[in-house]
C-alpha positions in Angstrom: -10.7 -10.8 23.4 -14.0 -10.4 21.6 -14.3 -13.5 19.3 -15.3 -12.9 15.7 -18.2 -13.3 14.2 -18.2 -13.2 10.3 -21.4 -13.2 8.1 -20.6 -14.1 4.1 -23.0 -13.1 1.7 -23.1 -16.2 -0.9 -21.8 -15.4 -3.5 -24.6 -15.1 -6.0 -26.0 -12.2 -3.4 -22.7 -10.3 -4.3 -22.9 -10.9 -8.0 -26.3 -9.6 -7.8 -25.4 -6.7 -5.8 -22.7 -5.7 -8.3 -24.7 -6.4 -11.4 -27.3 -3.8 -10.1 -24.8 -1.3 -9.4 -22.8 -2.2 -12.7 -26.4 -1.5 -14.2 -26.2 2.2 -13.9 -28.0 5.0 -12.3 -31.3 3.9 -13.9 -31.5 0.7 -11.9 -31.4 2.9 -8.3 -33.4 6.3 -9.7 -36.1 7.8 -7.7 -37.3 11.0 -9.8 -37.0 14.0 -7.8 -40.2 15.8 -6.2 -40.9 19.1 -7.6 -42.7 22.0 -6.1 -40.3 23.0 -3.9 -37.8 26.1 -4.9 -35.3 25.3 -2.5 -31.4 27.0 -1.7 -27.9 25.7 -2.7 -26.0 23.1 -0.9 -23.2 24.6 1.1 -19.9 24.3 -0.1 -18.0 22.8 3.0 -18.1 20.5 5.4 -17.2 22.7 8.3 -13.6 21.1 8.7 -11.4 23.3 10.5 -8.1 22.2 8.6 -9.5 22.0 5.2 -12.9 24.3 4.8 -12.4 24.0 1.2 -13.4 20.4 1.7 -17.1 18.8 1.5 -20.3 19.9 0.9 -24.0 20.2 2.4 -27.0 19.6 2.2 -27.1 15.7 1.4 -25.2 12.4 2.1 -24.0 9.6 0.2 -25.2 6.2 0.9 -23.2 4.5 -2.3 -20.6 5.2 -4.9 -20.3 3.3 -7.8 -17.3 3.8 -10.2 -16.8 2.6 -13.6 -13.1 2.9 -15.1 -11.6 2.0 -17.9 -8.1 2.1 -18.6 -6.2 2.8 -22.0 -2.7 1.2 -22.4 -1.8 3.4 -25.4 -3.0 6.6 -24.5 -2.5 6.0 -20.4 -6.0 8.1 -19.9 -8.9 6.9 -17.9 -12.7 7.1 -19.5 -14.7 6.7 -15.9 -18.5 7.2 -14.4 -19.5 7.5 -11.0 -23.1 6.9 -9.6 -23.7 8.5 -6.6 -26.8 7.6 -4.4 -27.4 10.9 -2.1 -29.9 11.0 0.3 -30.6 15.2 0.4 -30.9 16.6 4.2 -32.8 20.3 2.9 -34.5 21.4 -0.2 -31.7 22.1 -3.4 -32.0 24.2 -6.0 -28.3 23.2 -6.1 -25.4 21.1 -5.0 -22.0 20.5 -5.2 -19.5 17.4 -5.4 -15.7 17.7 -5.1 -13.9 17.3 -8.4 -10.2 18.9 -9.2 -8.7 17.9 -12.9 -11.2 16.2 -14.0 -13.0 17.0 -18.0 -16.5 16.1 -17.1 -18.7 15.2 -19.9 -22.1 15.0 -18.7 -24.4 14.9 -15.5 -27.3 13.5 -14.7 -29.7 13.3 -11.7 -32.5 11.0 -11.7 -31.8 9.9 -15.1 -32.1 13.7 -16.4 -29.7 15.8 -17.4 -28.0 18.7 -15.2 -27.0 21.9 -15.8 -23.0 21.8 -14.5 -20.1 24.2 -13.9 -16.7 23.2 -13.0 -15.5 26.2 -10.5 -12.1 25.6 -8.3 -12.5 22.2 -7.1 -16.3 22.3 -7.0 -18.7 20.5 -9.2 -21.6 22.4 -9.2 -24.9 20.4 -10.5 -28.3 22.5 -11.1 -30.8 19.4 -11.3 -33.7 20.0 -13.7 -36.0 20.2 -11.1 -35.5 21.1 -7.4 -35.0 18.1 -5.0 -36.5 18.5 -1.7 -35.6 17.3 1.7 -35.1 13.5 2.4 -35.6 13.1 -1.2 -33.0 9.8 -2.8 -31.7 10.6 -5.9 -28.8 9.1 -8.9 -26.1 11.6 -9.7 -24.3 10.1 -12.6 -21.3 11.9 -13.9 -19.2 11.1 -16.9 -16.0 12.2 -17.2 -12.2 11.5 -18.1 -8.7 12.0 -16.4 -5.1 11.7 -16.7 -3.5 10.4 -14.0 -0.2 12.1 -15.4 -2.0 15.4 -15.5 -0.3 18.1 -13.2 -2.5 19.4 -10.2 -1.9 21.9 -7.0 -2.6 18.2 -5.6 -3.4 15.0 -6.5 -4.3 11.4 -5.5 -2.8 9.9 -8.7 -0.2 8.0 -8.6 1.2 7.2 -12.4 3.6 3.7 -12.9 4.5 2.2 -16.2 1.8 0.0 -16.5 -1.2 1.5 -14.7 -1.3 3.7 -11.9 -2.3 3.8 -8.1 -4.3 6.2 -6.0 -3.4 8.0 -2.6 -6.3 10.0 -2.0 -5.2 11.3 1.8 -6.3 13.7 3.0 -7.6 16.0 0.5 -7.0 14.9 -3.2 -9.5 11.6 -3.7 -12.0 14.0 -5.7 -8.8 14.4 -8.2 -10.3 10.9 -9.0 -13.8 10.8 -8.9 -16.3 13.7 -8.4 -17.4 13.0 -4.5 -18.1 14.7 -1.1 -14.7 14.1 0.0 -15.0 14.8 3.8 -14.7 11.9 5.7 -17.6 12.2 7.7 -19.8 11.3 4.6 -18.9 7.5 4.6 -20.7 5.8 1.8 -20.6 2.0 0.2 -18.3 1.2 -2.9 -18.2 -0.7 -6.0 -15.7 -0.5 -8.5 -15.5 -1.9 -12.2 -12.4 -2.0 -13.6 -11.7 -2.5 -17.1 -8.5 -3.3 -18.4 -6.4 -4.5 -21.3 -5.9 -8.1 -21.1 -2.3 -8.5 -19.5 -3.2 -6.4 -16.9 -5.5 -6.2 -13.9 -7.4 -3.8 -12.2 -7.9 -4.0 -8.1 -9.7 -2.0 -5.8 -10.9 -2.0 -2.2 -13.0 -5.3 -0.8 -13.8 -8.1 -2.6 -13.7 -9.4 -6.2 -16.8 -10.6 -7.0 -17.1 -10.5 -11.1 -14.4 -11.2 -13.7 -16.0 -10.3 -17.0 -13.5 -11.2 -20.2 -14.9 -8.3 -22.8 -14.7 -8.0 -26.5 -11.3 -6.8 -28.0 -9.1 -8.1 -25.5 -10.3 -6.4 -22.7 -11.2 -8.0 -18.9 -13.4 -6.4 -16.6 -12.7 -6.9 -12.9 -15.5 -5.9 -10.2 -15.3 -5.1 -6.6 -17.4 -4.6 -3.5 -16.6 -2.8 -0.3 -18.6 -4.9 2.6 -17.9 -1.5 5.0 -19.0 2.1 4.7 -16.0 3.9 3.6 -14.6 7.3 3.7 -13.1 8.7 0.5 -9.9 9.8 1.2 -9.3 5.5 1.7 -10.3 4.5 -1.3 -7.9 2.4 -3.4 -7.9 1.5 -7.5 -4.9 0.7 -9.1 -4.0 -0.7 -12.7 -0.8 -2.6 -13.6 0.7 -5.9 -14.3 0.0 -7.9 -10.8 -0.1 -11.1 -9.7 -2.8 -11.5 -6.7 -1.5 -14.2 -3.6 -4.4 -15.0 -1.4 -3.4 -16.7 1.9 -5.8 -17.1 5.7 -5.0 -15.0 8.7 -6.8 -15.3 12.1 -10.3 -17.0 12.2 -10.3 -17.6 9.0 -9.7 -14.0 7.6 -9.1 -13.8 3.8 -5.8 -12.6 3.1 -5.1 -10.6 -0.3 -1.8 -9.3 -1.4 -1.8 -7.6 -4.6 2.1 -7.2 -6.1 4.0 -6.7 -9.3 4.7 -9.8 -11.0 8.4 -9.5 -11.6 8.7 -8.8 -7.8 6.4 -11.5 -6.4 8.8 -13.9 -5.1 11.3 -10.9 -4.0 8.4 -9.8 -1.8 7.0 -13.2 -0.5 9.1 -12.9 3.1 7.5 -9.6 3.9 3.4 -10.7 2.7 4.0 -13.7 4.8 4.3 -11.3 8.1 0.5 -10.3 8.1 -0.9 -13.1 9.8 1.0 -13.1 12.7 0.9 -9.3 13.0 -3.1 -9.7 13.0 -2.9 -12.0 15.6 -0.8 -9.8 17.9 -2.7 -6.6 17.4 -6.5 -8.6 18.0 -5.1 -9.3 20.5 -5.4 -6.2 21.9 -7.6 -4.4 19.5 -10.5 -6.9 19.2 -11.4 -8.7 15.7 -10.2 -7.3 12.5 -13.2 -5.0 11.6 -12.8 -5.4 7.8 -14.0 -8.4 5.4 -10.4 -8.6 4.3 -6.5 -7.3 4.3 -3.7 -7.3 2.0 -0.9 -5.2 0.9 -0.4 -3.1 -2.3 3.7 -2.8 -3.4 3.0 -0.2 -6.3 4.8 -1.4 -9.3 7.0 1.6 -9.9 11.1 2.1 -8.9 10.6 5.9 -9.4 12.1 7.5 -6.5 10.0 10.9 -7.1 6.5 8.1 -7.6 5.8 8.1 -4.3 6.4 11.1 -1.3 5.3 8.4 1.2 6.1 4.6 2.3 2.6 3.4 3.1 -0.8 4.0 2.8 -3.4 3.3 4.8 -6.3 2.2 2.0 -9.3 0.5 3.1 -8.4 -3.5 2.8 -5.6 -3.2 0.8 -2.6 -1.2 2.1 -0.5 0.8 -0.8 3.4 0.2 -0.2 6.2 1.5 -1.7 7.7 -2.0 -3.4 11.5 -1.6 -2.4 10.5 -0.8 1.0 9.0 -4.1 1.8 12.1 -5.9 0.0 13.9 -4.9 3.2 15.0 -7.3 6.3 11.7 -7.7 9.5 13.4 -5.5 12.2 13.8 -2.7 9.3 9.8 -3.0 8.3 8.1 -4.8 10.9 7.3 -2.0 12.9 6.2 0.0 9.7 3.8 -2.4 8.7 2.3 -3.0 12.0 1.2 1.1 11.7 -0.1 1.1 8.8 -1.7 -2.6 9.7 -3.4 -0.1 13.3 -5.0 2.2 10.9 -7.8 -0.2 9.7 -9.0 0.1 13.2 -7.8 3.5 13.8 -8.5 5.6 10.8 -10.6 3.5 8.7 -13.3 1.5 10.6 -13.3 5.1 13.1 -12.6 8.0 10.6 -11.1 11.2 12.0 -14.7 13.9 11.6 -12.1 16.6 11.5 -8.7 16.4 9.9 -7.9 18.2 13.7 -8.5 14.3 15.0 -5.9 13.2 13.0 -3.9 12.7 16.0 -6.2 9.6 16.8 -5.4 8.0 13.4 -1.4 8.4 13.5 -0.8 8.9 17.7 -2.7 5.5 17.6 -0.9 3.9 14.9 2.8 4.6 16.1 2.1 3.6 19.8 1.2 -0.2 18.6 4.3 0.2 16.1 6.6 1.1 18.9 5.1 -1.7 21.2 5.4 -4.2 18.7 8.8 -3.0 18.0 10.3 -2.6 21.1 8.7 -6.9 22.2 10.6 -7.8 19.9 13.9 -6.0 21.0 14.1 -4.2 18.1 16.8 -1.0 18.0 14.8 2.6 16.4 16.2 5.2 14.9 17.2 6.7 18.2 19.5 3.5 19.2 16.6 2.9 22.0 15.1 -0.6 22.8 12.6 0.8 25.3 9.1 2.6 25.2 9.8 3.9 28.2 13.0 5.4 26.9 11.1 6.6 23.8 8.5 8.3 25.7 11.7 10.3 27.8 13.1 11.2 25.0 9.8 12.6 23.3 8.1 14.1 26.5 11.6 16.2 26.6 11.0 17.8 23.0 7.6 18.4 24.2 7.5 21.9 24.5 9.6 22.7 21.5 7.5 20.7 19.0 3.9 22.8 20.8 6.0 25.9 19.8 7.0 24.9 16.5 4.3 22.7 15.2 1.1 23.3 17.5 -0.6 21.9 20.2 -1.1 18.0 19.4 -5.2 17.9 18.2 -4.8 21.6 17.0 -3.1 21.6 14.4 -3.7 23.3 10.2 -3.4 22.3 6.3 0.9 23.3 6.6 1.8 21.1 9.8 -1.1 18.5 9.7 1.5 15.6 9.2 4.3 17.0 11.5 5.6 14.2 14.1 3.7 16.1 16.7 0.6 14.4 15.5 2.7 11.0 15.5 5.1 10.8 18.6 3.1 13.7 20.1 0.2 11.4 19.9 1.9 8.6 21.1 3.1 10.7 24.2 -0.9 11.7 24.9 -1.7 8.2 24.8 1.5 7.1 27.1 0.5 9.7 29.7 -3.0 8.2 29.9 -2.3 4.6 30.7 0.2 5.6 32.7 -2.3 7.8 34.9 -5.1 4.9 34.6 -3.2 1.0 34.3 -2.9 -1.0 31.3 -6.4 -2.4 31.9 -8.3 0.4 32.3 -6.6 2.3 29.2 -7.4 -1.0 26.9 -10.9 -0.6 27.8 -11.0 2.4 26.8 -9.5 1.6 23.3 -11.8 -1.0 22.8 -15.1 0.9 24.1 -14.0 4.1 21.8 -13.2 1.4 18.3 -17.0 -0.5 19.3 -19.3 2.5 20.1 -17.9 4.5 16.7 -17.1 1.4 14.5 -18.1 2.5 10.6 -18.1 6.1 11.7 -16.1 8.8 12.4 -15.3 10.8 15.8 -13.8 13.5 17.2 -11.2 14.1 20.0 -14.5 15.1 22.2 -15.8 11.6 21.7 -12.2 9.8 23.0 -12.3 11.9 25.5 -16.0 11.5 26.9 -14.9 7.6 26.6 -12.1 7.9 28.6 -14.3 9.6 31.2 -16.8 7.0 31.1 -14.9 4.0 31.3 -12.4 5.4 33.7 -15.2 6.4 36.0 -13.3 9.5 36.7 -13.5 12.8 34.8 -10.5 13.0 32.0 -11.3 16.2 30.0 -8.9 18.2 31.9 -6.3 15.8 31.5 -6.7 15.1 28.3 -7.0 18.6 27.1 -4.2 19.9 28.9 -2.2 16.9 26.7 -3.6 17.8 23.4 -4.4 21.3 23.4 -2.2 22.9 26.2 1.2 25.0 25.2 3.2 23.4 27.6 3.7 19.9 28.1 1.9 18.2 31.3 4.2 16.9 34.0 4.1 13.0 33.1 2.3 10.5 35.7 4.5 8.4 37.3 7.5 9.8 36.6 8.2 13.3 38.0 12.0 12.9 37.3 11.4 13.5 33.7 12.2 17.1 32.4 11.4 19.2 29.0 14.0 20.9 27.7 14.0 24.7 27.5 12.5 26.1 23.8 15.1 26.8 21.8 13.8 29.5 18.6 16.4 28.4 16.6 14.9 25.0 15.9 13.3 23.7 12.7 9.9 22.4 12.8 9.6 18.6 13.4 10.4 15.8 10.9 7.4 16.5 8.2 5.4 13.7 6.3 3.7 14.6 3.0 0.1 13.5 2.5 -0.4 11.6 5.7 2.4 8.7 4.9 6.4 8.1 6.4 8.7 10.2 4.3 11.3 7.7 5.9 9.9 5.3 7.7 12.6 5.1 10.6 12.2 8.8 11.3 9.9 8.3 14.0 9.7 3.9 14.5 
């Protein structure tokens, strides 16, 4: 086990660090070059599930959002600065934005000529910017997080809301390159009527009491961070802070009336840490808690969990639930900080990695503890039987696991299929040889994203031994592999009559004992 090493900024380096970014754009703006023409930014980031989805021609190094929420009229007044690095001369560029009545924008502390077109922001600076130029794109604007979309990250609740930006709605929240290649750092300010609080992803490091009743709460995210993780919710919490492994700072976030209720299912975290470093390495984050949403509508929320960078969105009632019935659940969503967020999928095609990941440690912590799944099986091995014999059924139905599109992204075949690709491996290579490989893969692309290609060429190297044929037959093949180690296991024959398999909306359990 690699031991951890943790470096604190004091806290007067945070404070600063927010209160620069709280400043606005002025207090990071480089004016622009000129005397360059330049082309427009492209409008996608090349993803082969969503092409509708990112945009060329810079990155962002940080985000900073301002909100502030109105009790009365439930709306949200917001700014985001963006810091972009550019990587070719623009005469133009775009940001992802979907419902969202912009205001004004500005780029190096000069106003922008703007259109709103589908869900692209398009911003004409007043002057070109060239290549490797840095520039402040601040853009005011306001939202309803009731407001009807084709799709969207908000999640409304009496008192506030919640966001669940996976995979493609975050930019229904805040104009951004919303690809999650383009990681970026966060802050948040939150402002809020006093009575409520507003929480986000990393650390609170201001609490600023305002005029007229008002409390302003700031946050800052240690860790590069893709969009689609992003968390900010508003509503009447209580925050419990508690210490996991090597001192990790715990933060649960839940609803006040439900605090207590939910006290026997926060108080599972530190132990689950402890199992999965052990066999995953040191948490990567600079913190971990849980988010029950304060809401008992049944249409809220088309998921269970939620993967959010440090802070885990829940559906409350869920939690309120006996161990056996969640502990498997939370150990999957507890896998994606590793598998998901510190290494981000760089094509919504690797989601397999994220989710085929995330349900193998579920299953393996279930099945330690003796635990019975929705199949009546106490086994992984029996699991694994069962799943390699729908093999070929779900490849017709739902795709080839690492291929498939926007429709069946979040079919079990990216789940349990994953799980099987990942079964097959380390029973071709040994337990030892397949943890290295996990741990080599979750080092080398640590605050980055990767592709299938890159597990692969790890498995090769560790391994010694070539694995791209193997592999690729697994994930991308239309018939299942015969599985190592046990040649008396059979696939059943195709039937056309069968529905696709169990669906998941968004990225999160519909039912959270369909497949643990």
């Amino acid at each position: 086990m690699r031991y951890r090493t943790r470096v604190t900024a004091p806290a007067a380096a945070l404070l600063g660090t927010a209160a620069a970014l709280t400043a606005g754009p002025s207090a990071f703006a480089q004016a622009p070059a000129v005397g360059r023409a330049g082309t427009p930014g492209g409008e996608s980031a090349g993803d082969s599930v969503f092409p509708e989805l990112g945009n060329a021609g810079y990155q962002v190094t940080r985000y900073h959002l301002d909100f502030a929420y109105d009790a009365a009229t439930r709306l949200v007044d917001a700014s985001v600065a963006l810091s972009l690095r550019t990587t070719q001369d623009l005469s133009r560029f775009s940001l992802d934005a979907l419902g969202l009545d912009v205001r004004t924008v500005k780029v190096g502390g000069r106003t922008a000529v703007f259109e709103q077109v589908g869900e692209k922001l398009r911003v004409t600076p007043a002057a070109p910017l060239p290549e490797k130029a840095n520039a402040i794109v601040c853009v005011e604007y306001s939202a309803d997080p009731r407001r009807s979309l084709p799709h969207t990250a908000w999640v409304a609740t009496p008192d506030g809301f919640a966001v669940a930006g996976q995979p493609n709605s975050s930019h229904t929240v805040f104009p951004c390159n919303d690809h999650p290649t383009d990681k970026a750092d966060f802050t948040f300010r939150i402002t809020v009527p006093n009575g409520l609080r507003g929480v986000a992803n990393g650390t609170l490091v201001r609490t600023e009491q305002l005029d007229g009743d008002r409390t302003a709460y700031t946050y800052f995210s240690r860790f590069p961070m893709a969009t689609e993780l992003v968390q900010i919710s508003v509503g009447d919490y209580t925050v419990k802070e508690r210490q996991g492994p090597n001192g990790l700072p715990l933060r649960d976030v839940v609803p006040t009336a439900r605090a207590a209720a939910l006290e026997p299912a926060l108080a599972l975290t530190p132990g689950q840490l402890q199992w999965l470093e052990q066999r995953l390495g040191a948490f990567p984050f600079e913190t971990y808690g849980l988010l029950p949403c304060n809401s008992d509508d049944p249409n809220a929320f088309d998921f269970t969990g939620l993967e959010t960078q440090t802070l885990t969105l829940y559906k409350p009632n869920f939690l309120l639930q006996e161990e056996k019935k969640i502990g498997s659940h939370m150990m999957h969503e507890l896998v994606h900080s590793w598998f998901g967020n510190s290494v981000s999928p760089a094509n919504w095609a690797d989601l397999w990695l994220n989710e085929g990941h995330a349900d193998f440690y579920g299953l393996l912590y279930r099945y330690e503890r003796g635990w019975t799944d929705s199949l009546g099986l106490t086994t992984m091995e029996a699991r694994m039987k069962d799943t390699y014999a729908r093999g070929d059924q779900w490849r017709r139905d739902s795709g080839p696991v690492a291929a498939p599109n926007a429709v069946n992204l979040f079919d079990s075949q990216r789940y349990l299929g994953g799980v099987l690709v990942l079964y097959a491996l380390r029973e071709a290579l040994g337990e030892d040889v397949f943890q290295r490989i996990e741990r080599t893969f979750l080092e080398r692309h640590r605050n980055s994203a990767a592709t299938t290609e890159d597990y692969i060429a790890v498995a090769t190297e560790v391994s010694g031994q070539d694995q791209s044929g193997f592999l690729r037959d697994w994930l991308y093949g239309t018939k299942t592999p015969r599985m190592p180690g046990h040649p008396d296991w059979t696939v059943t024959p195709v039937n056309t009559a069968f529905a696709a398999p169990h669906s998941r909306t968004r990225g999160h359990y519909h039912d959270a004992s369909a497949t643990l």
